[in-house]
DOMARDREN-664421 format. One record per residue: x, y, z negated of N, C-alpha, C, O, CB in turn. Coordinates in steps of 0.1 Angstrom, whole numbers, padded with zeros to 4 digits, always signed. Glycine has a CB too. Layout:
% residues N
XYZXYZXYZXYZXYZ
...
END
This chain:
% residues 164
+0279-0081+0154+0273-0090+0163+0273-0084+0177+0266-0075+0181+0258-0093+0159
+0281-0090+0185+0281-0088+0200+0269-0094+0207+0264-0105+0205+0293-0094+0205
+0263-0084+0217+0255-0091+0223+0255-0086+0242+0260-0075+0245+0241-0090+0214
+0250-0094+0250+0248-0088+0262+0243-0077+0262+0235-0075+0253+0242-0094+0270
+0246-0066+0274+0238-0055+0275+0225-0058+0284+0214-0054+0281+0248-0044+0282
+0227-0065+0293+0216-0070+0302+0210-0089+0300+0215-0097+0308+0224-0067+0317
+0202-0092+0292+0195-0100+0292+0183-0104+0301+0172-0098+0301+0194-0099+0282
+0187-0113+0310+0175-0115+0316+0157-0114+0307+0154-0118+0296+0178-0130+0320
+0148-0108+0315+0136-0113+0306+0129-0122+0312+0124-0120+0323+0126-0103+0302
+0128-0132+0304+0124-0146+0310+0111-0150+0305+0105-0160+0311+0134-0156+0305
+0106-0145+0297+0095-0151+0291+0085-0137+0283+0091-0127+0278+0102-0162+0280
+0070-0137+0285+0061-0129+0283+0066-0125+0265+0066-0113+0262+0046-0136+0286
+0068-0134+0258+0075-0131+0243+0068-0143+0236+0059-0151+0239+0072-0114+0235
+0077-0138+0219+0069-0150+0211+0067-0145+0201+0062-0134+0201+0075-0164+0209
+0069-0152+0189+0068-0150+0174+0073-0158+0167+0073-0170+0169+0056-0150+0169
+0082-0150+0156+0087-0159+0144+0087-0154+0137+0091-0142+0138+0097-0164+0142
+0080-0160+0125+0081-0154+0113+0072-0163+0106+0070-0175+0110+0077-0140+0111
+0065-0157+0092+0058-0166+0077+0043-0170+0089+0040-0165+0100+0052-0151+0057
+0037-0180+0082+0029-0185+0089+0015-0185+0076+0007-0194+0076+0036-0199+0095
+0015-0178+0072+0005-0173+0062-0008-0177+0065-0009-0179+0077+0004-0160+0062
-0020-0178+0057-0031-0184+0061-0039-0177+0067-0049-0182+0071-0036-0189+0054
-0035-0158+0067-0040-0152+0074-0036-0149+0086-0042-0141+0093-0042-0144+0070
-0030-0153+0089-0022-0155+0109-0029-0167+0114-0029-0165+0126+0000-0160+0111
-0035-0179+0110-0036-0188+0117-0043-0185+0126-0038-0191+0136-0040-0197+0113
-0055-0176+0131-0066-0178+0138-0057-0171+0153-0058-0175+0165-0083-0170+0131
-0048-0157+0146-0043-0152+0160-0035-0162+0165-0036-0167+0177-0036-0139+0161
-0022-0168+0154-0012-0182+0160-0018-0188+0170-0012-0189+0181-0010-0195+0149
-0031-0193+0168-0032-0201+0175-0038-0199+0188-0038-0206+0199-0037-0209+0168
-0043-0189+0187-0045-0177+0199-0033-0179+0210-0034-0185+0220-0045-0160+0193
-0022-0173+0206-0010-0173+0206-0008-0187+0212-0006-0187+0224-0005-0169+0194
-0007-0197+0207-0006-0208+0211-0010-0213+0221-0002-0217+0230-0010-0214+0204
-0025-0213+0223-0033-0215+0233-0027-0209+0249-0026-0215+0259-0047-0208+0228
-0025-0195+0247-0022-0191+0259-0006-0193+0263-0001-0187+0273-0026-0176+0260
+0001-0201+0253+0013-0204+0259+0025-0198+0256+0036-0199+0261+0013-0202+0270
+0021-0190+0242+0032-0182+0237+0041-0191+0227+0037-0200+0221+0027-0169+0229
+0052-0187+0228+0065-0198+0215+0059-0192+0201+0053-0181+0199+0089-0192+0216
+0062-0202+0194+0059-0202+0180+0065-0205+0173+0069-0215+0178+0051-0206+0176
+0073-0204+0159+0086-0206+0153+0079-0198+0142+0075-0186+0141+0102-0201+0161
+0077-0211+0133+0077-0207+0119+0092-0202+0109+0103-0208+0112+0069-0220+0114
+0092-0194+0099+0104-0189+0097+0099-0188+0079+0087-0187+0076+0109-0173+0107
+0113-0189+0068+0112-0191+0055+0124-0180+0052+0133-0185+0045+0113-0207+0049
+0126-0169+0057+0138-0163+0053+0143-0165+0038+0155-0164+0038+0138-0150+0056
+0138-0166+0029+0138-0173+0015+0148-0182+0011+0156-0184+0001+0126-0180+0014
+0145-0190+0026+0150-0203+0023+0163-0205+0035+0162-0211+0046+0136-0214+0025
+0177-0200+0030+0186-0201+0034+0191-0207+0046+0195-0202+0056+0190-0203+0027
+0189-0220+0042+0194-0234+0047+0185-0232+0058+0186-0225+0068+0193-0248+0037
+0176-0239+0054+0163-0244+0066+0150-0234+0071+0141-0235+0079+0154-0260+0059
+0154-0226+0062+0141-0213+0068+0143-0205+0077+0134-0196+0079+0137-0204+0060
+0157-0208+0089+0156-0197+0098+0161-0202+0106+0173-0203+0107+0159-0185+0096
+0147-0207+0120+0149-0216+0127+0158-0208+0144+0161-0214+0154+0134-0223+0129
+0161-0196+0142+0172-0188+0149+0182-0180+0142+0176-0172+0135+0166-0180+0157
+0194-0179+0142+0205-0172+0138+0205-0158+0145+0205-0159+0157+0217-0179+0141
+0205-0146+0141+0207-0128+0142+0206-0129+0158+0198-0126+0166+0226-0120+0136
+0216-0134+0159+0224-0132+0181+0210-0141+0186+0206-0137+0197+0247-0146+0188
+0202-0152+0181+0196-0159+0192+0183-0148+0188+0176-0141+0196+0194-0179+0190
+0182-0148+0175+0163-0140+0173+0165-0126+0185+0156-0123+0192+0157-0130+0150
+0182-0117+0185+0179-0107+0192+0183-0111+0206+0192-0104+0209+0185-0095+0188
+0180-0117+0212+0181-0125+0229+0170-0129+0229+0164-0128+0240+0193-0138+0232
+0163-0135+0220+0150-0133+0222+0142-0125+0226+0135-0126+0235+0147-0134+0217
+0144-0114+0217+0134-0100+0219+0141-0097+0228+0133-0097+0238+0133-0087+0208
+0149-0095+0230+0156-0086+0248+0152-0093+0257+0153-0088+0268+0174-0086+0252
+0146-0106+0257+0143-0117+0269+0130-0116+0272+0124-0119+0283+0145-0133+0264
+0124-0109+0259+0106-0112+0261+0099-0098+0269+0105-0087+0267+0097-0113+0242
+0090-0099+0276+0082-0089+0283+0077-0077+0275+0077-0065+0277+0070-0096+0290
+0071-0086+0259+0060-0077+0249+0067-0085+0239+0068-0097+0238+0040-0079+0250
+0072-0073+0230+0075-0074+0218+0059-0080+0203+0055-0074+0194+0080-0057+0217
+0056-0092+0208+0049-0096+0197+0051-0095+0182+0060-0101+0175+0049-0106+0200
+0042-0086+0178+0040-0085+0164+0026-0086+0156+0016-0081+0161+0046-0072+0160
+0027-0092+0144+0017-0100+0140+0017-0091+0126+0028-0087+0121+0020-0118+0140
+0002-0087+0118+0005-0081+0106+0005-0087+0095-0001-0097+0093+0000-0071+0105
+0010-0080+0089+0018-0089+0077+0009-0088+0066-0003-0086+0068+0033-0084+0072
+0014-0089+0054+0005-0095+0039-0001-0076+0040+0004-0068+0049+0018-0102+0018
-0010-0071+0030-0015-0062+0026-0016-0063+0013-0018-0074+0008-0024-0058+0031
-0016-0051+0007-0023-0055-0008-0031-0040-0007-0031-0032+0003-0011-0057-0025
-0039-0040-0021-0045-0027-0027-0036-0011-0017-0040-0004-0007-0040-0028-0048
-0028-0011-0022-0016-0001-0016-0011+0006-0004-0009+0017+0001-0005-0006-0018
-0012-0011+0000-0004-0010+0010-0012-0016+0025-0022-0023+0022+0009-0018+0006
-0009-0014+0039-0015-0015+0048-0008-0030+0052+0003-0031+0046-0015-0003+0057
-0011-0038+0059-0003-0044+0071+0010-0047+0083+0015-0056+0090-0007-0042+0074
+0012-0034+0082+0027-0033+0091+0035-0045+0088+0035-0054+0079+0037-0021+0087
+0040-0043+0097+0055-0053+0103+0064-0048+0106+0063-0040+0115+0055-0060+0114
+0079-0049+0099+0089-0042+0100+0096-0045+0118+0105-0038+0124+0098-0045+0087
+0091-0056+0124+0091-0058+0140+0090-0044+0148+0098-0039+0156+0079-0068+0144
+0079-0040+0143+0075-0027+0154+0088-0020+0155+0088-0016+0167+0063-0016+0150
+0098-0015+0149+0109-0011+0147+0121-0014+0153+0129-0006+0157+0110-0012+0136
+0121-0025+0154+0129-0033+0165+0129-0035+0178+0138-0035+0186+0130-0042+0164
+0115-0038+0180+0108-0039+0196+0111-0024+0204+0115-0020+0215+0088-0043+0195
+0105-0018+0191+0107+0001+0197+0117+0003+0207+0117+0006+0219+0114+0013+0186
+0130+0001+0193+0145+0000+0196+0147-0001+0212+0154+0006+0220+0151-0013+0188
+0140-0011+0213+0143-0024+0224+0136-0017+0236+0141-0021+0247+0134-0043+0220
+0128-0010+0237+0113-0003+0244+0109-0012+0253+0108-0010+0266+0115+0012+0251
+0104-0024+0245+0095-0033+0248+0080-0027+0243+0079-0018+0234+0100-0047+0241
+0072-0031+0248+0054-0031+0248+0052-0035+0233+0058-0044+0228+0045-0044+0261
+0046-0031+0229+0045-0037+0213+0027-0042+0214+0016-0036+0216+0050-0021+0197
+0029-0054+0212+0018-0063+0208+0011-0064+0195+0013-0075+0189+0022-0075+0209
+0003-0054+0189-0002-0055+0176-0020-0059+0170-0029-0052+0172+0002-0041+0172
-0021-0070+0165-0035-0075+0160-0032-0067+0148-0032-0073+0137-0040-0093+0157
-0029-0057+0148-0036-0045+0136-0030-0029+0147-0023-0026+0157-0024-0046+0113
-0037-0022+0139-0036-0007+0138-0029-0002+0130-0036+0000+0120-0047-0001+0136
-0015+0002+0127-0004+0008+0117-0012+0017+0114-0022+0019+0121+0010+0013+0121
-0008+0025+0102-0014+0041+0100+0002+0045+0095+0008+0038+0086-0031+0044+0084
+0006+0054+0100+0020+0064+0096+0014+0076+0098+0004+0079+0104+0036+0064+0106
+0023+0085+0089+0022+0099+0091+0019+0106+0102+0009+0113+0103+0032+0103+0088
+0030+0104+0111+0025+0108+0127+0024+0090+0133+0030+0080+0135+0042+0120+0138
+0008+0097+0136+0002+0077+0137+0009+0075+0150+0010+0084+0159-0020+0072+0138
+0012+0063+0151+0012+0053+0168-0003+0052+0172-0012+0049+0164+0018+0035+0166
-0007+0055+0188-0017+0058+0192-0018+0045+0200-0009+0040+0208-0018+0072+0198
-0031+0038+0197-0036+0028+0205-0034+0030+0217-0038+0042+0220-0047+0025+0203
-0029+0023+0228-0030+0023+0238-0016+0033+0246-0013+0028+0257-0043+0027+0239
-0011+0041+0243+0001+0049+0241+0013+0042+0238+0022+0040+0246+0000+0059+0231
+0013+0037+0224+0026+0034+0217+0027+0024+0217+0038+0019+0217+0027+0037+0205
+0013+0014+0218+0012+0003+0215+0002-0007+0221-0004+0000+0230+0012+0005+0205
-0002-0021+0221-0014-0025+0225-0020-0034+0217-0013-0043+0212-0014-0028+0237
-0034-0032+0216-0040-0040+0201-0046-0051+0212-0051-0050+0223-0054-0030+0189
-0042-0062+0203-0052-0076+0208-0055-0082+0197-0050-0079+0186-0045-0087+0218
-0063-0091+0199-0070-0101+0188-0070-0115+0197-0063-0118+0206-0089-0096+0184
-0081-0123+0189-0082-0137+0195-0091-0141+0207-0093-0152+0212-0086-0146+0185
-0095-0125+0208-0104-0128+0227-0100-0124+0235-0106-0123+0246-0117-0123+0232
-0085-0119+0233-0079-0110+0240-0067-0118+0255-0057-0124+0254-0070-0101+0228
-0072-0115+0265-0067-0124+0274-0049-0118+0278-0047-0111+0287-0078-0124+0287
-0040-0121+0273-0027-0116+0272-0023-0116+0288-0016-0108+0293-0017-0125+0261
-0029-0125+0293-0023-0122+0311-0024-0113+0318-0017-0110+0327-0027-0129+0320
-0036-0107+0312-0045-0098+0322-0039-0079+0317-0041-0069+0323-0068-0102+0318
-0034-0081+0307-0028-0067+0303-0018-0060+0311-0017-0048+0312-0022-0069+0289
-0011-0067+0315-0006-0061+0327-0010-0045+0337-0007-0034+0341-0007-0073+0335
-0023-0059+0339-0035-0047+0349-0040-0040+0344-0045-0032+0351-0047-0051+0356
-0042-0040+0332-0051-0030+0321-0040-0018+0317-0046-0008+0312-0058-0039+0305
-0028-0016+0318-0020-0010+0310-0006-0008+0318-0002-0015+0327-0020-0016+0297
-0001+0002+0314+0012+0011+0324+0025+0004+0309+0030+0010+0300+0008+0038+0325
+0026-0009+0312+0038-0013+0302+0049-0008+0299+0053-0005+0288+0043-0023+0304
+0056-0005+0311+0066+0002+0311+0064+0021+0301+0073+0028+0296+0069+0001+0327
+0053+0025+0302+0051+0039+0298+0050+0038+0285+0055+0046+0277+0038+0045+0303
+0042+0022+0278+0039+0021+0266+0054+0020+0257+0057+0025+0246+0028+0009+0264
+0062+0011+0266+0074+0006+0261+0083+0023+0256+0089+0027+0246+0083-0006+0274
+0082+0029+0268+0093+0043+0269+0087+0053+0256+0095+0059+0248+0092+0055+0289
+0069+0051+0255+0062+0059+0246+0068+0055+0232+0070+0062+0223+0046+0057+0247
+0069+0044+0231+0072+0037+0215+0084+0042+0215+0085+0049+0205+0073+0018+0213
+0094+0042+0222+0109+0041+0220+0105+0056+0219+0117+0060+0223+0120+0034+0232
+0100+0066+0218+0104+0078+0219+0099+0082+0206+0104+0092+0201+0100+0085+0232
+0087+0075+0199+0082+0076+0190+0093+0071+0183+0102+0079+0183+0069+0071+0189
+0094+0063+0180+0110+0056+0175+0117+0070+0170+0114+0075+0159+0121+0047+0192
+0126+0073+0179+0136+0084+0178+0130+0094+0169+0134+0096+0158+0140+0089+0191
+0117+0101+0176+0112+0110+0169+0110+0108+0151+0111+0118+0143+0099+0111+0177
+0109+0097+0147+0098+0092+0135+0111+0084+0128+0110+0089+0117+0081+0080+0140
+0119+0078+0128+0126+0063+0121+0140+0068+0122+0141+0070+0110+0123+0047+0131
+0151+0070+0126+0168+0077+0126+0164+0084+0115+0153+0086+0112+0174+0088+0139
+0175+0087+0108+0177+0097+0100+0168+0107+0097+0159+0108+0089+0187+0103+0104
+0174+0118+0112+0171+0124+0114+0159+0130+0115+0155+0141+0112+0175+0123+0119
+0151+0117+0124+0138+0117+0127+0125+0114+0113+0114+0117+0113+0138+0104+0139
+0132+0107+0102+0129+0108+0089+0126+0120+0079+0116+0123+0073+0139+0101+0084
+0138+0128+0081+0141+0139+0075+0134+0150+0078+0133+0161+0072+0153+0141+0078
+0128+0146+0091+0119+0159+0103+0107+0159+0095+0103+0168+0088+0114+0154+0122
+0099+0141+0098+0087+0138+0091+0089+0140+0077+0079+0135+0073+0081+0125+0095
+0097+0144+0065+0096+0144+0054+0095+0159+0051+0088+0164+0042+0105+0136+0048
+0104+0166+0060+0099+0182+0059+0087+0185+0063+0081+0193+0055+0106+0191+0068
+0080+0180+0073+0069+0180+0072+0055+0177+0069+0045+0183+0074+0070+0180+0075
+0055+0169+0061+0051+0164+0053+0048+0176+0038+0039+0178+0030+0062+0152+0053
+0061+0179+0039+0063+0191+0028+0058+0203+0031+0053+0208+0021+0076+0195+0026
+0057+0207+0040+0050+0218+0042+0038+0216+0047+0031+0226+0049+0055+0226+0047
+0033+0206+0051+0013+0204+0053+0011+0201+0048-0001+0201+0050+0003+0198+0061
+0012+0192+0029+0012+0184+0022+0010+0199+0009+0000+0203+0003+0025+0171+0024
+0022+0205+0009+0028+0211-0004+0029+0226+0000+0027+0235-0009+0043+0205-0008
+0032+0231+0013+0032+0242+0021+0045+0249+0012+0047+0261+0008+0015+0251+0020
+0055+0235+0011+0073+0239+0005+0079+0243+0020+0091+0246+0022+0085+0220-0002
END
């Protein structure tokens, strides 16, 4: 998939994805202040994916803040979104109504920025060094997610964990 190296950013960002009954209250948050919304069924071949690879990633290259929304949980498992991973990539601002927990955690306010449904998305700008958060994620990125950066945290892991 070819894509531009330089994409205009045209727009603050949006969201696509499952529209679950636990997303409605931020969606519409989201809504309210003017963000795009695009419900998505990856499931569902045909009609569940209302952008194709090249348009969803011209999107994210277009948007200011990598919006990410958290996903199902169970017993086990936390919330994450495999988005944060991409946005990183991208070292866009990452927009999160949850708190991840990883091994070497993403630090509120650093890596990332937490909002909810009182959260006035305009005004973050002034509250926060975007550009620092975007370069912080992307570096966390490298450090934590490559191979490499896998292989680091799993050794380590091993020896504070197992003292292998």
């Amino acid at each position: 998939m070819e894509l531009a190296k330089d994409v205009e950013v045209d727009k603050f960002g949006f969201f696509c994805g499952k529209a679950w009954k636990c997303r409605n209250g931020i969606m519409k948050h989201l809504r309210d202040q003017g963000i795009s919304m695009q419900t998505s069924n990856q499931g569902n071949k045909r009609s569940g994916r209302p952008l194709d690879d090249k348009e969803f990633v011209k999107y994210m290259m277009g948007s200011k803040y990598g919006i990410v929304l958290a996903g199902r949980s169970s017993a086990v498992t936390d919330a994450k979104n495999r988005r944060e991973m991409d946005y990183m990539m991208l070292k866009k601002p990452l927009l999160l109504n949850y708190r991840p927990k990883y091994y070497n955690p993403l630090e509120e306010g650093k890596h990332y920025i937490y909002f909810d449904e009182k959260t006035d998305l305009q005004s973050l700008e002034n509250r926060y060094n975007i550009k620092e958060i975007g370069e912080n994620g992307y570096q966390w990125y490298l450090d934590n997610v490559p191979p490499e950066g896998a292989a680091k945290t799993f050794r380590k892991i091993l020896k504070e964990r197992l003292d292998i």
